[in-house]
C-alpha positions in Angstrom: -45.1 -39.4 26.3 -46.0 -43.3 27.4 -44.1 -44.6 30.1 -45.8 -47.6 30.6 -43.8 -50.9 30.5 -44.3 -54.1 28.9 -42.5 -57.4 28.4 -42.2 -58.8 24.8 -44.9 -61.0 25.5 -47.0 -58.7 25.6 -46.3 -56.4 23.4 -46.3 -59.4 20.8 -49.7 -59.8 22.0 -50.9 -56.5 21.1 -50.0 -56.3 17.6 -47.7 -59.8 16.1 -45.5 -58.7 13.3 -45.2 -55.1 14.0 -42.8 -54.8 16.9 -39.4 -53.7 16.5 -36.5 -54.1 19.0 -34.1 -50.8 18.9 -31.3 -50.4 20.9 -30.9 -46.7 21.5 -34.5 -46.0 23.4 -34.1 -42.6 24.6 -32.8 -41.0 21.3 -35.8 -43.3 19.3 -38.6 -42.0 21.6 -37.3 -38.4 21.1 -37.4 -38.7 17.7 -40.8 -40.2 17.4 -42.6 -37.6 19.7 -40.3 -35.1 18.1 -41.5 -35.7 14.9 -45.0 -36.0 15.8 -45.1 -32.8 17.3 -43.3 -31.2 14.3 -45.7 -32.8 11.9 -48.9 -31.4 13.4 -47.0 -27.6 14.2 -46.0 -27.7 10.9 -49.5 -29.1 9.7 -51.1 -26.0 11.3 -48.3 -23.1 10.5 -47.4 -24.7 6.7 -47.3 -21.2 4.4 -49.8 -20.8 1.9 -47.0 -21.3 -0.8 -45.3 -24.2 0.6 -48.5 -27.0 0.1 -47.2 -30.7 -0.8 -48.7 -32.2 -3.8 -48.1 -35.5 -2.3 -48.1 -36.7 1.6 -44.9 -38.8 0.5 -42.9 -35.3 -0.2 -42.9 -34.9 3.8 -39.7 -36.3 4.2 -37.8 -35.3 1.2 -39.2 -32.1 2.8 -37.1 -31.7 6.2 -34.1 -33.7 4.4 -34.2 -30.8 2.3 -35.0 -28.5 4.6 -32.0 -29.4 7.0 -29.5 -29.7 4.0 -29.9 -25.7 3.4 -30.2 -24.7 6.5 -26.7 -26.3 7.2 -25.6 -25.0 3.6 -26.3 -21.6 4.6 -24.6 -21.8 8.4 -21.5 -19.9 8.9 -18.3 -21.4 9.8 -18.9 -21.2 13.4 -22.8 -22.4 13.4 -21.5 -25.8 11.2 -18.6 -25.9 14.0 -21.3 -26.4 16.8 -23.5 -28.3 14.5 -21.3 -31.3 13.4 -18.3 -30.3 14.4 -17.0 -29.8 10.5 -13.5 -28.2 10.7 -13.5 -24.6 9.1 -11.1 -25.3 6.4 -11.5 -22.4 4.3 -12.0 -20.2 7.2 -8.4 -20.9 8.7 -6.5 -21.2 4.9 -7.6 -17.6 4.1 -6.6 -16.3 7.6 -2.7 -18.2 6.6 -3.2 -16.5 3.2 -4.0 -12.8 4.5 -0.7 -13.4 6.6 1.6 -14.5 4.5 0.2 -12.3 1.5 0.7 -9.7 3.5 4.5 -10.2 5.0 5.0 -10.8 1.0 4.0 -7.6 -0.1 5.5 -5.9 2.9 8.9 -7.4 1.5 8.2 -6.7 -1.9 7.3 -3.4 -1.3 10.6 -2.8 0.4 12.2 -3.9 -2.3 10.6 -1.7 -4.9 10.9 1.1 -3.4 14.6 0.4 -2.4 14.6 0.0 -6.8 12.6 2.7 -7.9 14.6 4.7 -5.8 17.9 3.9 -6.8 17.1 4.0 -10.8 15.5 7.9 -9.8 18.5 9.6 -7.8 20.7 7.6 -11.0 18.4 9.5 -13.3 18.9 12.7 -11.6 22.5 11.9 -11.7 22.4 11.2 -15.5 20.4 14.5 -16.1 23.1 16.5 -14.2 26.4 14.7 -16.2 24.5 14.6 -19.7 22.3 17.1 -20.3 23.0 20.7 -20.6 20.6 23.2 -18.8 19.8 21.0 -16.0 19.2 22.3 -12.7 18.3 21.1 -9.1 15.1 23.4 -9.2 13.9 21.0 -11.6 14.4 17.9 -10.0 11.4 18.8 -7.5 7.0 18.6 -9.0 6.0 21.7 -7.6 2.6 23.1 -8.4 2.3 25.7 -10.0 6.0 24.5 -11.9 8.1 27.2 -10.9 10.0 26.7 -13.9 9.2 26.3 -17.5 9.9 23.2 -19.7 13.6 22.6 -20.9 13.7 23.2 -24.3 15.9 24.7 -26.9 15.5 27.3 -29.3 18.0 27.9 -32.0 19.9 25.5 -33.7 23.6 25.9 -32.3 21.8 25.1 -29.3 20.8 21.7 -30.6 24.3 21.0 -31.7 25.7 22.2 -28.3 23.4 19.8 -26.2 24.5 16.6 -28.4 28.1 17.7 -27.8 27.7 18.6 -24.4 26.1 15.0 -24.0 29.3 13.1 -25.5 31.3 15.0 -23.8 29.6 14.0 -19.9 30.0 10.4 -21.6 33.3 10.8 -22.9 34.7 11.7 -19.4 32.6 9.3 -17.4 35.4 8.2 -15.6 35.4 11.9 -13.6 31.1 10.8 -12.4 31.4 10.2 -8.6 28.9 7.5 -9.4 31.0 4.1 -9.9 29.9 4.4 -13.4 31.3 1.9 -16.2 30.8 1.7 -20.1 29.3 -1.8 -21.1 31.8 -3.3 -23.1 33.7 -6.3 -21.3 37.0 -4.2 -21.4 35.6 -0.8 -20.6 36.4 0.8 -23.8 33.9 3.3 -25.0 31.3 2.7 -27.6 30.1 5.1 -29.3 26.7 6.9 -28.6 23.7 6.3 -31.5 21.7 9.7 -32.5 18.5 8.7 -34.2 16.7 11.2 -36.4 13.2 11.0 -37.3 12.1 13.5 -39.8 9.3 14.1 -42.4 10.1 12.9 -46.1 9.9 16.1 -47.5 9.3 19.2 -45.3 9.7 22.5 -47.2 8.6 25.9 -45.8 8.6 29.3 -47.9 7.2 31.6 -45.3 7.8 34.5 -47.3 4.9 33.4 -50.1 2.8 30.9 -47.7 3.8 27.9 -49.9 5.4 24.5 -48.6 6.5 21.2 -49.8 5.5 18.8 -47.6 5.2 14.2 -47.4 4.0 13.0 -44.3 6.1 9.7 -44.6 8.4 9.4 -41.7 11.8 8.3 -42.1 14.4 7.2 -39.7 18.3 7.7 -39.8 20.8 6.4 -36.9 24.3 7.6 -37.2 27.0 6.3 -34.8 28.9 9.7 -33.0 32.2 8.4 -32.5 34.7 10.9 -30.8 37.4 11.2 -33.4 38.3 15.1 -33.1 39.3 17.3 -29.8 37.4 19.4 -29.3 34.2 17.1 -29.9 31.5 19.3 -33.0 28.5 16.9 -34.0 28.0 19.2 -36.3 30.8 19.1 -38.2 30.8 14.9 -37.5 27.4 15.0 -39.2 28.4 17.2 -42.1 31.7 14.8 -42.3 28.9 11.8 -43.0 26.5 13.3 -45.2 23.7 13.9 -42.5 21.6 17.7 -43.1 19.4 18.3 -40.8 16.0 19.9 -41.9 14.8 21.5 -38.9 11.4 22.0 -40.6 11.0 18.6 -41.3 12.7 17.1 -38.3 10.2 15.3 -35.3 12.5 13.8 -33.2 16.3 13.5 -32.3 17.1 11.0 -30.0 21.0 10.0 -28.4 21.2 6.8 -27.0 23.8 5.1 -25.0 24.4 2.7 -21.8 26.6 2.5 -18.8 26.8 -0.2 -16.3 26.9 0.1 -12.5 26.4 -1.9 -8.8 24.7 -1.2 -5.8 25.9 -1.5 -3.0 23.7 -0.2 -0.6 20.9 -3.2 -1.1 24.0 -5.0 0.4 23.3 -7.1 3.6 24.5 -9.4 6.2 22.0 -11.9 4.1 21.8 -10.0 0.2 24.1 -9.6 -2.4 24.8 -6.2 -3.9 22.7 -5.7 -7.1 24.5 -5.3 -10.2 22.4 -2.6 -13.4 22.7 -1.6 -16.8 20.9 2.1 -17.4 19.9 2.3 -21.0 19.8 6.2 -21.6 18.0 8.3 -24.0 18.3 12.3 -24.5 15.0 13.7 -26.6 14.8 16.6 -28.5 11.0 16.5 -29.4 9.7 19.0 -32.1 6.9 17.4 -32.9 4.6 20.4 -32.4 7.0 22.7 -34.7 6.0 25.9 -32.7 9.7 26.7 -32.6 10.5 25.2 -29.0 12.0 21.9 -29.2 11.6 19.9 -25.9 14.4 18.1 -24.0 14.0 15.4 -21.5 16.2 12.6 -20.4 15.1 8.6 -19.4 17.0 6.1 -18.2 15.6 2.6 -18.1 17.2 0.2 -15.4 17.9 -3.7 -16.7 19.2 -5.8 -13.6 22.0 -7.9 -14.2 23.7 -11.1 -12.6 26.5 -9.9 -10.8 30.2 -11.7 -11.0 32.0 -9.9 -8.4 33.3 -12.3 -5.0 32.0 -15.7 -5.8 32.9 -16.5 -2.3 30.3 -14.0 -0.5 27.4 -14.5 -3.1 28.1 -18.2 -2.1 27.8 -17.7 1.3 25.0 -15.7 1.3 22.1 -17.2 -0.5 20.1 -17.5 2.7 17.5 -14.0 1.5 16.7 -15.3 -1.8 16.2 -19.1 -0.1 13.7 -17.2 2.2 12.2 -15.2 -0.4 11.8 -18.3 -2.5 10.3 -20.4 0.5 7.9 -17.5 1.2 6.8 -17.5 -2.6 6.2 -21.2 -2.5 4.3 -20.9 0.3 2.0 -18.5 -1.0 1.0 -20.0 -4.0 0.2 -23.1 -2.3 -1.9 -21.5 0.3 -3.2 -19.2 -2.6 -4.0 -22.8 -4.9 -5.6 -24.6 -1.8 -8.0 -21.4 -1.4 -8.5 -21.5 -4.7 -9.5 -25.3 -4.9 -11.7 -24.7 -2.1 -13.9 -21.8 -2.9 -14.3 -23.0 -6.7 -15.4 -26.4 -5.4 -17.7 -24.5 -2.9 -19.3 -22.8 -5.5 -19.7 -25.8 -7.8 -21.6 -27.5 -4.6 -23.9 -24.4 -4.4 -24.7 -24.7 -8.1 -24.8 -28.2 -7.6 -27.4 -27.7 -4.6 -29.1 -25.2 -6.4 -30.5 -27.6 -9.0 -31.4 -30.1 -6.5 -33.6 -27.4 -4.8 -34.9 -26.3 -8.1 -35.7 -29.9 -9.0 -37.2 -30.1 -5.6 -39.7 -27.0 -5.2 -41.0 -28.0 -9.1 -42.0 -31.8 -7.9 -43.1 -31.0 -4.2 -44.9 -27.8 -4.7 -45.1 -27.3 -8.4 -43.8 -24.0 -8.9 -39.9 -22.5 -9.7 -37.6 -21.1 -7.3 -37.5 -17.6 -7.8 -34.6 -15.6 -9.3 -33.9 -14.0 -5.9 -33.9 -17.5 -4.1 -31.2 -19.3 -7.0 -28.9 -16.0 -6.4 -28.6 -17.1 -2.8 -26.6 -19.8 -4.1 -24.1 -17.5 -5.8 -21.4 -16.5 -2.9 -19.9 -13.4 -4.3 -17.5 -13.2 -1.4 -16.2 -16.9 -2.9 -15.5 -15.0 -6.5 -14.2 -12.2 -4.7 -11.6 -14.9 -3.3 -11.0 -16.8 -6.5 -10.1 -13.5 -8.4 -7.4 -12.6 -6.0 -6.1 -16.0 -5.2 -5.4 -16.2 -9.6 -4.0 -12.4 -8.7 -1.3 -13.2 -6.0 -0.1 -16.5 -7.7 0.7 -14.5 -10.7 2.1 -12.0 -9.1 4.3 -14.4 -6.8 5.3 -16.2 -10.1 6.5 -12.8 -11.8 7.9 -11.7 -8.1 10.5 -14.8 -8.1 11.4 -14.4 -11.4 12.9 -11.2 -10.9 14.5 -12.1 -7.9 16.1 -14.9 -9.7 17.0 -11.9 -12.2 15.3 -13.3 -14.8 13.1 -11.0 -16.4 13.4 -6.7 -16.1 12.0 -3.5 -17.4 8.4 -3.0 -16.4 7.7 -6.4 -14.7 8.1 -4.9 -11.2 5.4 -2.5 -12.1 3.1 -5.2 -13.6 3.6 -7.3 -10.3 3.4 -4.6 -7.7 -0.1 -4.3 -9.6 -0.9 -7.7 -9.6 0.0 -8.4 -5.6 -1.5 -5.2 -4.5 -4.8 -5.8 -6.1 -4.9 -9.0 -4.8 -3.7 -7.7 -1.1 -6.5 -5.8 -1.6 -9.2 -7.9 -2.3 -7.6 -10.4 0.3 -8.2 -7.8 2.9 -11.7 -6.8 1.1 -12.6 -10.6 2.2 -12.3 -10.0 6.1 -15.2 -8.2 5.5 -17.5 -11.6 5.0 -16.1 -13.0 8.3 -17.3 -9.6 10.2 -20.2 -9.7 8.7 -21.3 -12.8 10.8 -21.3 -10.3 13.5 -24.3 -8.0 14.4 -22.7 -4.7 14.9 -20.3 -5.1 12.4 -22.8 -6.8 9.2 -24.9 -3.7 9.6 -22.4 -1.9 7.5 -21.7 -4.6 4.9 -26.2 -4.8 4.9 -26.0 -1.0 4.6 -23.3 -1.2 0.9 -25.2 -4.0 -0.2 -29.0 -2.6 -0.1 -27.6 0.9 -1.1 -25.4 -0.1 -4.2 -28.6 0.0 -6.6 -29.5 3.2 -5.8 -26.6 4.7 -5.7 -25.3 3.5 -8.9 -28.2 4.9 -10.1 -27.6 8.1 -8.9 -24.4 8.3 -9.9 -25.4 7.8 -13.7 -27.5 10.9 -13.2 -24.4 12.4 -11.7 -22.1 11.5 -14.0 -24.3 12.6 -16.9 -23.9 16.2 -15.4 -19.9 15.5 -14.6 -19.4 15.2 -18.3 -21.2 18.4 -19.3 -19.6 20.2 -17.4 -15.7 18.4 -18.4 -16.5 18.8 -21.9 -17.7 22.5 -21.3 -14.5 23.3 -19.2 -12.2 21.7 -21.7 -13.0 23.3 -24.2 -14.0 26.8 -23.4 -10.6 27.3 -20.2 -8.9 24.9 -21.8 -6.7 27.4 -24.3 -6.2 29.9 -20.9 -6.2 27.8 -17.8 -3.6 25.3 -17.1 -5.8 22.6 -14.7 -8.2 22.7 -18.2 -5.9 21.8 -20.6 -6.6 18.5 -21.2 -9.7 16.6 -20.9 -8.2 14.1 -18.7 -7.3 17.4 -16.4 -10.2 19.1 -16.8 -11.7 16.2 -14.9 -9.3 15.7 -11.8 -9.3 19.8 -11.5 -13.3 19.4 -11.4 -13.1 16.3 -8.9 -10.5 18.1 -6.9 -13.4 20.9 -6.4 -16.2 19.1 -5.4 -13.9 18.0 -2.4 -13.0 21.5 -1.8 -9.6 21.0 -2.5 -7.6 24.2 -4.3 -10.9 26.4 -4.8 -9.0 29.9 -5.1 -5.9 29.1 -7.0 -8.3 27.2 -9.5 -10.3 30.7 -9.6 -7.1 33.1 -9.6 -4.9 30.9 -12.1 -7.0 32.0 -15.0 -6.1 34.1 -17.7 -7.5 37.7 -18.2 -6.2 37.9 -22.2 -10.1 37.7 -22.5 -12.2 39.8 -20.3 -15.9 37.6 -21.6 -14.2 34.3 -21.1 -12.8 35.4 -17.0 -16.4 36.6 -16.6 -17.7 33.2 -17.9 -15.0 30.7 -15.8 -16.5 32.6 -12.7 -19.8 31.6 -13.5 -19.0 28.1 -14.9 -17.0 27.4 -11.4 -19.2 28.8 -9.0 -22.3 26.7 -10.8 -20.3 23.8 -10.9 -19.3 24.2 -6.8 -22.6 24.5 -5.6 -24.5 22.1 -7.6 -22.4 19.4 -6.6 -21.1 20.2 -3.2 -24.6 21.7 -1.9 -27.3 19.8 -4.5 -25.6 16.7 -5.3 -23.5 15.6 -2.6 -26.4 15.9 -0.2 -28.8 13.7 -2.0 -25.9 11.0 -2.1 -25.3 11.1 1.4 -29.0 11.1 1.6 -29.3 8.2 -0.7 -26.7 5.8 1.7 -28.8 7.0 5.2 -32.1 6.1 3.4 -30.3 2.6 3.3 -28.4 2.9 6.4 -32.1 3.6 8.3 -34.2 0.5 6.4 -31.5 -1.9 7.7 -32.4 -0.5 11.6 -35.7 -1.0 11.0 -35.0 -4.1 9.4 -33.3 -5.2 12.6 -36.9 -4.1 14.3 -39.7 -5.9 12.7 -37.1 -8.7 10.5 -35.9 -8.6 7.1 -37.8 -9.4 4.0 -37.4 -12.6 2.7 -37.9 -14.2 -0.9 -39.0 -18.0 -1.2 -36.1 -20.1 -0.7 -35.6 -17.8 2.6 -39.1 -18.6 3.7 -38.6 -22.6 3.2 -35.6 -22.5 4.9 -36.4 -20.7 7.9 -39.8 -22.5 8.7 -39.0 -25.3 11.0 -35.3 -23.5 11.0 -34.9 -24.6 15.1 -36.1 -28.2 15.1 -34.3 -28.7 11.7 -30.8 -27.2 13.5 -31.6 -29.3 16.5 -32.5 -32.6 14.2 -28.6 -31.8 12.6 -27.1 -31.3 16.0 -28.5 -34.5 17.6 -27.6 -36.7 14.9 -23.9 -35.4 14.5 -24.5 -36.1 18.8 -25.9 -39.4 18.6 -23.0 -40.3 15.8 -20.5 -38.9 18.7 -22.2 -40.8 21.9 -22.9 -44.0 19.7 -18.9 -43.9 18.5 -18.0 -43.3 22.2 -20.2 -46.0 23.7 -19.2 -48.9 21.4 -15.3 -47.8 22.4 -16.3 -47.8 26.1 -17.7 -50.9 25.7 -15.1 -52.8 23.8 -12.8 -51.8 26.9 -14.5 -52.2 29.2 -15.9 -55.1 27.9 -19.4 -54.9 29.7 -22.5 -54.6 27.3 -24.4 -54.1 30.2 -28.5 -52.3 28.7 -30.7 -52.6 31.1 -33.7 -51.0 29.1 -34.4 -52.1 25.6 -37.0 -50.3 23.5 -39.6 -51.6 21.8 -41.6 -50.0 18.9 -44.8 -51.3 18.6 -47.4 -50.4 15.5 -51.4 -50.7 15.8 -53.6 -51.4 12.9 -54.3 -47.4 12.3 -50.7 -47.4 11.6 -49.8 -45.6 14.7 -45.9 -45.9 16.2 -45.8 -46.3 20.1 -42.3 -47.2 22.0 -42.4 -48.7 25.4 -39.1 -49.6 27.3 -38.9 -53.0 29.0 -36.4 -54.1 31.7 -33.7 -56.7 31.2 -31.2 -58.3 33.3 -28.0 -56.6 33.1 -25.3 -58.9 32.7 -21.2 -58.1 32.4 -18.7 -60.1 30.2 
């Protein structure tokens, strides 16, 4: 570097015309050597695939070069670079908290729901339908007990009477249970009977007379007599029964009630209306008719003490604040990564654009997906998730919608939790120790999906075998979509011998044949298959180490971006710095009031074209 120093005078001397006063020497020198030293490394180290068509491409060159280098920092890096402010970075970790107290709270809630509307529905089965018992409240597997079903046809007439009756007498329910008619009166249960057209059978000479139409009759069962007979109510309005032809019986009716227990210092009690069916279901006609029991819950507004519902609004206020506050932290993230992505496509083009007219050739396929942030999708998906789910979550707070929207929004918030937790990942990932297993997914995926296409071609030989050969004498096989969970369960060794010792031995071949179907099955995929996959993910697991070693493979846009990658960080970070010092300086100054330089620089050019700066000292005065 020259250190010699000159007055103007001279300087004029050397070369009229082509001497420049700057006012910043130090930073002006350092960029002038700098870039004279970059120019010739980069002269003599320039890759084979990155030669300028034109001399004049040199600085569009390390413009460009520094724009992606910042574009691909992380949070942190374009923290210390030019001190941008991680916006995204600090709304998704407010979004992962307050998604997560939501759901926490909604989850409550649910369950509090489902709950309640479950022990009413055992409650319901016990007052309303005949044969009930508690052994039959529990899913045990094996079922200890058979289905509930009836079998003659006094039976039938007994359950529908039996029914009314349990309705009849509601008043004796310990449950504070209430008919839904604004004076409490009773109205009367609806039996609905679905039947065939025409369904004749004469057993006795194999002949039949049958239409396939199905026809629908609803009769209002009003208790007029004591002791209560459907039967002889139907006969009273005309109504036979054909059991041949009949499909499906159904008696509906509703009763009201309020919980109390969701009751709180800060909640009102809830109020309900149970719509309950009783089904007789003969649609297979193999002489057992089916009976089962569902009660559907519909919230309703209660109008008990106005005074303590107006007191105590403070819970749904909360909820409501907390709901708001999610979908704008959800919208914000949402803004964000979509713009993000629009300036990476945006960026993308310019590179493209760039690469054609400075080196004449296209950016590779590999090098444009660099510019698509999957973890930024990822984001987007959820964010469109939770609002939805928040928008469906205050509406039935607010009582405003029922049924099966708690369901559709305890899927729409728990996907989205999910995938909001799924995107902590990207922020490890900027870690060493912790990226080697997001690099490890990522370089594995391909293969593994395709081995599990080769895998799954096998799966499905074997479900479609097992269904249909076990299906008729094993229970886990008697349905395709159980024939695959049984075969799932066993390649995670889970139930081996009761799958083995459930099976029937009406036929002697097929028990033979289930032995050798399960024990092929077991050890293809749990010794053969298994191992290859776990095989498969080392393989990847091992190529990322060694990746680690020697450095990572890199596709064009990598390459650009990484030659010159510290002088171009160090170019960014001393021109946020110079911003900084030069903001600072003029503020010290104008306090101050001193403008006190004692050295000025001065850039001098020779006829070759050649840029020299020399500093020259001046007297320092104060204002």
């Amino acid at each position: 570097m020259l250190s010699a120093e000159v007055t103007a005078s001279e300087c004029s001397h050397r070369n009229e015309g082509n001497c420049v006063r700057s006012e910043s020497p130090t930073v002006e020198v350092n960029r002038i050597h700098g870039s004279m030293e970059r120019n010739a490394t980069q002269s003599n180290c320039r890759p084979n695939e990155f030669v300028l068509r034109s001399s004049s491409y040199r600085h569009s060159e390390e413009k460009m070069r520094q724009k992606l280098q910042f574009f691909f920092m992380n949070p942190i890096e374009k923290w210390q670079a030019k001190r941008r402010f991680p916006y995204k970075f600090i709304v998704q970790v407010i979004k992962i908290i307050l998604v997560t107290l939501q759901l926490c709270l909604f989850a409550h809630s649910r369950y509090n729901h489902i709950n309640y509307t479950w022990d009413n529905r055992i409650a319901f089965s016990h007052l309303f339908l005949k044969g009930w018992d508690s052994t039959r409240e529990v899913n045990a597997y094996p079922p200890g007990v058979g289905p509930l079903a009836v079998y003659q046809i006094f039976e039938f007439y007994l359950t529908i009477d039996y029914a009314i009756a349990g309705y009849t007498n509601l008043s004796n329910a310990i449950g504070p249970y209430s008919y839904t008619e604004e004076d409490n009166s009773m109205p009367p249960p609806v039996l609905c009977i679905c039947h065939y057209k025409e369904g004749t059978i004469f057993g006795f000479n194999e002949s039949y007379v049958f239409n396939s139409e199905i026809e629908e009759v609803c009769i209002n069962m009003k208790n007029t007599t004591k002791p209560y007979s459907s039967e002889e109510y139907l006969r009273e309005k005309k109504v036979n029964i054909n059991f041949s032809a009949l499909v499906k019986a159904t008696l509906k009716f509703s009763v009201k009630t309020i919980n109390f227990k969701a009751a709180g210092p800060i909640t009102p009690p809830d109020c309900y209306k149970f719509d309950i069916e009783i089904d007789f279901d003969n649609r297979d006609h193999d002489g057992q008719m089916l009976l089962s029991l569902d009660a559907d819950a519909v919230r309703l507004s209660c109008k008990g003490d106005v005074e303590y519902i107006a007191d105590n609004k403070l819970d749904s206020i909360l909820r409501t604040i907390l709901n708001s506050f999610v979908i704008i932290i959800c919208s914000a993230s949402l803004v964000l990564c979509s713009r993000a992505i629009y300036r990476a496509q945006e960026l993308k083009w310019e590179t493209i654009n760039f690469f054609k007219a400075a080196y004449g050739k296209t950016l590779s396929v590999d090098g444009r997906l660099e510019f698509l942030n999957l973890w930024y999708l990822m984001i987007i998906v959820n964010d469109v998730l939770i609002i939805l789910g928040s928008a469906i979550k205050e509406q039935i707070e607010k009582q405003q919608v029922a049924g099966d929207q708690w369901n559709i929004c305890s899927v729409l918030l728990g996907t989205g939790n999910l995938l909001v937790w799924f995107g902590v990942l990207r922020y490890l990932g900027f870690f060493k120790t912790y990226n080697v297993v997001i690099l490890t997914l990522k370089k594995a995926t391909p293969h593994v999906l395709r081995f599990l296409l080769c895998a799954l071609l096998i799966y499905a030989g074997f479900t479609f075998c097992g269904w249909l050969i076990l299906g008729p004498y094993h229970m886990k096989f008697r349905s395709l979509a159980s024939t695959s969970e049984c075969l799932f369960a066993l390649i995670n060794g889970d139930d081996m011998f009761a799958t083995f010792s459930i099976m029937s031995l009406k036929s002697p071949m097929l028990w033979w044949y289930s032995r050798i179907y399960l024990y092929g099955f077991i050890s293809l995929y749990i010794y053969v298959i298994l191992s290859l996959f776990i095989s498969v993910i080392m393989d990847a697991y091992e190529t990322i180490k060694l990746y680690y070693k020697t450095g990572f493979p890199k596709n064009d846009l990598q390459i650009f971006v990484s030659s010159g990658r510290d002088e171009a960080v160090s170019a960014i970070q001393n021109e946020s710095l110079s911003t900084t010092l030069s903001s600072l300086s003029d503020f010290i100054d104008r306090i101050c009031c001193c403008q006190r330089k004692p050295y000025v620089a001065l850039e001098c050019t020779d006829s070759s074209g050649l840029k020299s700066t020399y500093t020259h000292v001046t007297n320092a005065n104060c204002i």
